[in-house]
C-alpha positions as CSV (number, residue, x, y, z in Angstrom):
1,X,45.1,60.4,11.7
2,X,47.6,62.2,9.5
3,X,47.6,62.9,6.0
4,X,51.5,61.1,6.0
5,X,50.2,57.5,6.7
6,X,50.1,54.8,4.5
7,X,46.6,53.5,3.6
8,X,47.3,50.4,5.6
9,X,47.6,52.2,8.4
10,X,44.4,54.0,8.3
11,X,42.8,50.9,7.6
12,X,44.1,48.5,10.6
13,X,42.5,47.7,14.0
14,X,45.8,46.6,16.0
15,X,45.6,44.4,19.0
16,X,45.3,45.3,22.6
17,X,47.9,44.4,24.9
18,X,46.7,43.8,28.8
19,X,47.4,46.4,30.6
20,X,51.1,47.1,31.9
21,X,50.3,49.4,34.7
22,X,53.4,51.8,36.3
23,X,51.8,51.9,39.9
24,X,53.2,49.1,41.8
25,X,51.8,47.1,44.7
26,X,49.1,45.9,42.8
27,X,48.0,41.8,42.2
28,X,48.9,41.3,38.7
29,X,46.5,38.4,37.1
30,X,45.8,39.8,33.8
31,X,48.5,38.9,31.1
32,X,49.4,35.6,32.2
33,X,52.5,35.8,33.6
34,X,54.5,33.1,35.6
35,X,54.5,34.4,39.3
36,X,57.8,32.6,40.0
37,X,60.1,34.6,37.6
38,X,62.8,32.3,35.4
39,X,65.5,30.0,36.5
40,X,68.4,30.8,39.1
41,X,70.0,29.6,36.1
42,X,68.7,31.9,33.4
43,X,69.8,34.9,35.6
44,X,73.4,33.1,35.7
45,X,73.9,32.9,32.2
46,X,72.3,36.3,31.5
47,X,75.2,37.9,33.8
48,X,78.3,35.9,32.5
49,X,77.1,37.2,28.8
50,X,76.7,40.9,29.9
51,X,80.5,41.5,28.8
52,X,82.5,42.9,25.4
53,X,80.8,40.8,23.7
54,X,77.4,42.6,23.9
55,X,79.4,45.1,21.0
56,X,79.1,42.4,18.6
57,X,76.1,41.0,16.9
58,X,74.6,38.1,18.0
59,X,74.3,34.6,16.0
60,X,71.7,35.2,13.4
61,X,71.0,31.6,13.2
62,X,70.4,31.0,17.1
63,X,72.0,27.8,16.1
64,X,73.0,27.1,19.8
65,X,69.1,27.6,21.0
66,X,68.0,25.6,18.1
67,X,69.8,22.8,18.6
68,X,68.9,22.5,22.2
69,X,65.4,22.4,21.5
70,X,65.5,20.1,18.9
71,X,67.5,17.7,20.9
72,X,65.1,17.4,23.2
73,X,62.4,15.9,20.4
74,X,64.5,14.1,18.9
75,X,65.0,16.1,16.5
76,X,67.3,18.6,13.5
77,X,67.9,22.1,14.2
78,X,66.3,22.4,10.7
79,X,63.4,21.6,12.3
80,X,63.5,24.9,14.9
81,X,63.0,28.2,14.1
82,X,63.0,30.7,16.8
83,X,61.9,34.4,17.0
84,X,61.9,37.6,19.6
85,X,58.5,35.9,21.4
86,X,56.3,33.7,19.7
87,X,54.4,37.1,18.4
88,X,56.9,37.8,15.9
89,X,57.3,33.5,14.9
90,X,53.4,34.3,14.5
91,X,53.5,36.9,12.2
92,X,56.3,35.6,10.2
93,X,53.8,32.0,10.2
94,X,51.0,34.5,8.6
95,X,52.8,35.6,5.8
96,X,55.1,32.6,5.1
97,X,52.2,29.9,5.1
98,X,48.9,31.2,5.8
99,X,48.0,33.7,2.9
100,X,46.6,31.6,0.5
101,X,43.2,32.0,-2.2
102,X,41.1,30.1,0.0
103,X,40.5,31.6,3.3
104,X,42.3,30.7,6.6
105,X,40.8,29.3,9.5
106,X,40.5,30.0,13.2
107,X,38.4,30.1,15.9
108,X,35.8,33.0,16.5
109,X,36.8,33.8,20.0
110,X,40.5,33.2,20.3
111,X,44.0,34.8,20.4
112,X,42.6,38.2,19.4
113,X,46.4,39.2,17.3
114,X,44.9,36.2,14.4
115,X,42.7,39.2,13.0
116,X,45.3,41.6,13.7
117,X,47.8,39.9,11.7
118,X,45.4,39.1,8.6
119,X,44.3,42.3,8.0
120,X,48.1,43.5,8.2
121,X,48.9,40.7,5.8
122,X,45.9,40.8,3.4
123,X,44.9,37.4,4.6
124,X,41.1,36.2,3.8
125,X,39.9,34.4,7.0
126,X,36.6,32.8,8.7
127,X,36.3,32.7,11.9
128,X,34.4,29.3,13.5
129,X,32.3,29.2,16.3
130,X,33.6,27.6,19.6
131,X,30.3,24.9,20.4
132,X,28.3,26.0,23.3
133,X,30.5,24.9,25.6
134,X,33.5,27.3,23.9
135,X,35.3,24.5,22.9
136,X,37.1,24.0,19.5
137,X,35.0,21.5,17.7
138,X,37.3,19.9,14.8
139,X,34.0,18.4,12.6
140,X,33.3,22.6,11.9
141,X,36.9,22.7,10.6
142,X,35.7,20.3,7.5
143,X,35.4,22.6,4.8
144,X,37.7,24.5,1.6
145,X,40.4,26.7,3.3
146,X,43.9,28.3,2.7
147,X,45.1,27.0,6.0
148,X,44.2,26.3,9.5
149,X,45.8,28.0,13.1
150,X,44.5,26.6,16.7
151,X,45.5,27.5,19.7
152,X,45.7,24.8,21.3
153,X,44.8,25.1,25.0
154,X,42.5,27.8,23.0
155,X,43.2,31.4,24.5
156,X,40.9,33.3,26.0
157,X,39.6,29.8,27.4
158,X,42.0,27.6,28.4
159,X,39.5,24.4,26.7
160,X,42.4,21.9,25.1
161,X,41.9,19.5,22.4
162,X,43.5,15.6,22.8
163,X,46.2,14.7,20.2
164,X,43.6,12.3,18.8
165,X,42.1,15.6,17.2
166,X,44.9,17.7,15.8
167,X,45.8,14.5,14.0
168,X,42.4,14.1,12.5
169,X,42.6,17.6,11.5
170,X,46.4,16.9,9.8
171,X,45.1,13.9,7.9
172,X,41.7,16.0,6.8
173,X,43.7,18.6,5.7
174,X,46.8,17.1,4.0
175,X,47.3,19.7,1.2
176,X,47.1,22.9,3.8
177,X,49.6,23.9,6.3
178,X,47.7,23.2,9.9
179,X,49.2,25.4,12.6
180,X,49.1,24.7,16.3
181,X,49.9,27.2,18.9
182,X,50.6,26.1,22.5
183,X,51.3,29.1,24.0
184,X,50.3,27.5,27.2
185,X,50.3,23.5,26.6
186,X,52.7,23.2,29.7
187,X,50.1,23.5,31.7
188,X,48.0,20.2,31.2
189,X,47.5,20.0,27.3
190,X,49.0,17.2,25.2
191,X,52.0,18.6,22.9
192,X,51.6,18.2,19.1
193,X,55.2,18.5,18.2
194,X,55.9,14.8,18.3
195,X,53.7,14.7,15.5
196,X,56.0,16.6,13.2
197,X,57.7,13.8,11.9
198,X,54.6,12.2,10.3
199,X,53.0,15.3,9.1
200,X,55.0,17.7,6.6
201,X,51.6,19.9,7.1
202,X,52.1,20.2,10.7
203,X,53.9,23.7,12.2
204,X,53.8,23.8,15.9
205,X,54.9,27.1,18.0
206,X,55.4,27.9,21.4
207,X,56.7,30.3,24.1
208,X,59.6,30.6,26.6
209,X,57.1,33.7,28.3
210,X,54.5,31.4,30.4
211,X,55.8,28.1,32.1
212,X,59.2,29.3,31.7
213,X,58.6,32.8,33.1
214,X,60.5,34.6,30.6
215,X,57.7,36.8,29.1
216,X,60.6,40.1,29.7
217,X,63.2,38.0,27.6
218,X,60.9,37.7,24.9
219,X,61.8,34.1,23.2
220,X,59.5,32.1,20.9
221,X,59.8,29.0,18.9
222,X,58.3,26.8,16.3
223,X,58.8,23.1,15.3
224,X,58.2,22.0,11.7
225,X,59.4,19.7,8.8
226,X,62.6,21.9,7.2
227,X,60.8,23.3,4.4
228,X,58.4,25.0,6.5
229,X,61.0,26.4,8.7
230,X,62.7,27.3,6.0
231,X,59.7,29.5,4.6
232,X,59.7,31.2,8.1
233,X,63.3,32.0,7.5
234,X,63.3,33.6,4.0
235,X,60.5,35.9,6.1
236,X,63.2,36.3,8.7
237,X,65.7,37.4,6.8
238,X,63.9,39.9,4.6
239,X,62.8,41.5,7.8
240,X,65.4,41.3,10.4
241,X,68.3,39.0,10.6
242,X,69.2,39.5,14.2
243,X,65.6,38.5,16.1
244,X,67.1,37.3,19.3
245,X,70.4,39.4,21.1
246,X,73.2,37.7,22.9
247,X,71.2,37.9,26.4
248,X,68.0,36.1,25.3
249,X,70.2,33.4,23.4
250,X,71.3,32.3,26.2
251,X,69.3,33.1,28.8
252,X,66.6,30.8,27.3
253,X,69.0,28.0,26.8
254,X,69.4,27.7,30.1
255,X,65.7,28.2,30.9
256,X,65.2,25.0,28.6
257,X,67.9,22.8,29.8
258,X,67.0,23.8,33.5
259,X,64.1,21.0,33.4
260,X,63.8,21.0,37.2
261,X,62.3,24.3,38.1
262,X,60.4,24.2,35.1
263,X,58.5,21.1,36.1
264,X,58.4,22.5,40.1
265,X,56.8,25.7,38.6
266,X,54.7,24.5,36.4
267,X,53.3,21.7,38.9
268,X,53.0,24.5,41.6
269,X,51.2,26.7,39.0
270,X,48.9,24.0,37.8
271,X,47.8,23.3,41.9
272,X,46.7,27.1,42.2
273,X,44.3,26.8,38.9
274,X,43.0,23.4,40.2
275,X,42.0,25.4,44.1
276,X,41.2,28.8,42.5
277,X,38.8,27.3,40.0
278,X,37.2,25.3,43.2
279,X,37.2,28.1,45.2
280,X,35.2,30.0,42.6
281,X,32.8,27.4,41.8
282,X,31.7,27.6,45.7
283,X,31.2,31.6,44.9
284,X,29.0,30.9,42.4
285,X,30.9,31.3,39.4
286,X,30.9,29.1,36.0
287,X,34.8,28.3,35.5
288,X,35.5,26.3,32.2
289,X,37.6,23.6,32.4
290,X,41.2,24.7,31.9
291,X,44.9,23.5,31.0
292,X,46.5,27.3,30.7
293,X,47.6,29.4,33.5
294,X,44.5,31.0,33.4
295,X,40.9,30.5,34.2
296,X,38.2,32.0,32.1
297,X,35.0,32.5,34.2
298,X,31.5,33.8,34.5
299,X,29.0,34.9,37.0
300,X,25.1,34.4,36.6
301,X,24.1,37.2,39.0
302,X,26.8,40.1,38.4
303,X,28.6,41.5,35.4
304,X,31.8,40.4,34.4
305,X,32.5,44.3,33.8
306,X,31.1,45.7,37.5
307,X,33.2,42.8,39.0
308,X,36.7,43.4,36.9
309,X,35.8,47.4,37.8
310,X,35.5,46.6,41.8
311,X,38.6,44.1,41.9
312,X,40.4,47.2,40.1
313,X,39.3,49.1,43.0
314,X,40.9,47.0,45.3
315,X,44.1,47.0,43.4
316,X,43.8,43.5,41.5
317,X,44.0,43.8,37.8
318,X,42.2,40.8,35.6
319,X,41.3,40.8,32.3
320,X,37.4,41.9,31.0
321,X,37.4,40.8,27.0
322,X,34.6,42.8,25.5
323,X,33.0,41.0,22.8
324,X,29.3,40.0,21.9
325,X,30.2,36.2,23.2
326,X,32.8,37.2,26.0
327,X,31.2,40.0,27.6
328,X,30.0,38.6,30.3
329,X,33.5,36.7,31.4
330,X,36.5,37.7,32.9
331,X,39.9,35.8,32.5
332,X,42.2,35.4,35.3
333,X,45.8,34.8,35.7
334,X,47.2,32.2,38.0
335,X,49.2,33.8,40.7
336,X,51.1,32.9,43.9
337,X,48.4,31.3,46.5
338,X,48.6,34.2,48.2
339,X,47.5,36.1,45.7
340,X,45.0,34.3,44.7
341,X,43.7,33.9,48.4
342,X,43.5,37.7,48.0
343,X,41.4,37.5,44.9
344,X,38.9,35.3,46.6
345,X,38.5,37.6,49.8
346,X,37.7,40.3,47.3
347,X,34.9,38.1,45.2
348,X,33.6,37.5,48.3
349,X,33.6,41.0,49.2
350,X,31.9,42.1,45.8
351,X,29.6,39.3,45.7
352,X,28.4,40.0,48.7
353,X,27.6,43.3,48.6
């Protein structure tokens, strides 16, 4: 506290990263990350930009990024708007389209920055209840709002919603902007962003960080009709004109066009979640059904907080979400077999003791 803030600050609650610890040789399946690392490629591109021209500034625009991106949907680099991770595209979406009289709606347990970012904004919100299964029921979503945001596989849980119901929601809500984030729809969910064209209502953003493995590059995106994106760029610009430097320009072009090792990751990724969550279920644990890189699970005979504690112990780091409905579960990133092979010893250890 100091008598030289500004009341905002006094008043906000920011959000928690998961933890970036310094000591090294530890298994790393708390913040999602892609255990493969980028493209060969990326690294390529990163090391032919690193010359002179690092003195000057890089494109404000991105243009070069943009139109990659939209190219592959078919679509105008008026219809991209990129950002330094999808974070910052996230909070310029908050205050460019979501503050509205009516409140804005989101799920009660989901990505925990949504609150963050309304309370920084001034944004009136309700939060609605994930069914008992803690999946995003659309028919709740029926009611007076501002605007609506979905993650979409929902994060902490990695449930996913067919395209059937984002377009429900689009057409139920034709007057208020309807914001899907697929942070992690590379890993089973249905995209929405082919829906763009239909819906003026629709903005769709995503991240370079998970199935691309660039979360260090920090690169976000988001795919709208024009005027939207344009909304996000008046935010831009009042804020900072230069989001994305030479290196991350075109070190995530060349993650995107490098389709190859993205699909071979992703795939390989996707076959870990599909054995870890089995392997689990024979310990005993309740795994919901996931299309992330992630699993969110539960135990019925030990806390989720004694077993994050004891795997913390033995130098593996997941994440324990505190929280009157997420107490009791731990999520877990998907990491190299090995290391998840690893994991399970350890469960088996702390179960069985």
């Amino acid at each position: 506290m100091s008598r030289f803030w500004s009341q905002i600050v006094h008043e906000l609650s920011p959000y928690v990263a998961g933890e970036q610890p310094k000591l090294g040789n530890l298994i790393k399946l708390n913040t999602n990350e892609n255990p493969y690392g980028p493209s060969p490629l990326v690294l390529k591109a990163i090391a032919a930009e690193t010359t002179d021209s690092l003195r000057l500034y890089p494109d404000p625009t991105a243009l070069q990024l943009r139109a990659t991106i939209a190219r592959s949907y078919g679509l105008d680099e008026s219809n991209v708007f990129v950002g330094n991770g999808s974070d910052e595209v996230l909070a310029h979406t908050f205050q460019a389209l979501l503050k509205h009289d009516a409140p804005l709606l989101f799920p009660d347990i989901t990505y925990s920055f949504y609150p963050t970012y309304c309370r920084l904004y001034g944004i009136d919100f309700d939060e609605i209840a994930l069914d008992d299964i803690m999946s995003v029921r659309t028919s709740d979503y029926r009611r007076n709002c501002g605007a609506i945001i979905l993650p979409n596989p929902n994060a902490p849980t990695g449930t996913a919603l067919p395209l059937s119901e984002i377009e429900k929601l689009l057409i139920e809500h034709p007057d208020q902007v309807v914001v899907i984030d697929e942070a992690y729809v590379d890993f089973g969910a249905e995209s929405a962003i082919p829906l763009v064209r239909n819906y003026p209502n629709l903005l769709v953003v995503q991240t370079l960080s998970k199935s691309r493995g660039l979360a260090g590059l920090r690169v976000g995106f988001a795919v709208g009709e024009s005027s939207l994106i344009e909304a996000l760029n008046r935010v831009k610009d009042s804020f900072n004109s230069y989001p994305l430097d030479r290196l991350a320009i075109v070190g995530a072009i060349a993650a995107w066009q490098d389709t190859v090792w993205f699909e071979e990751s992703r795939n390989k990724i996707m076959a870990t979640r599909n054995r870890l969550a089995l392997s689990m279920r024979g310990l005993g644990f309740e795994v919901l059904p996931s299309s992330a890189n992630f699993l969110f699970v539960h135990h019925p005979a030990c806390s989720a907080k004694e077993i994050f504690t004891q795997l913390r112990t033995k130098a593996i780091l997941v994440r324990h979400l505190p929280g009157e409905r997420t107490n009791d579960y731990l999520r877990i990133s998907i990491g190299t077999d090995s290391e998840c092979a690893k994991l399970i010893s350890a469960l088996q250890t702390i179960l069985g003791s």
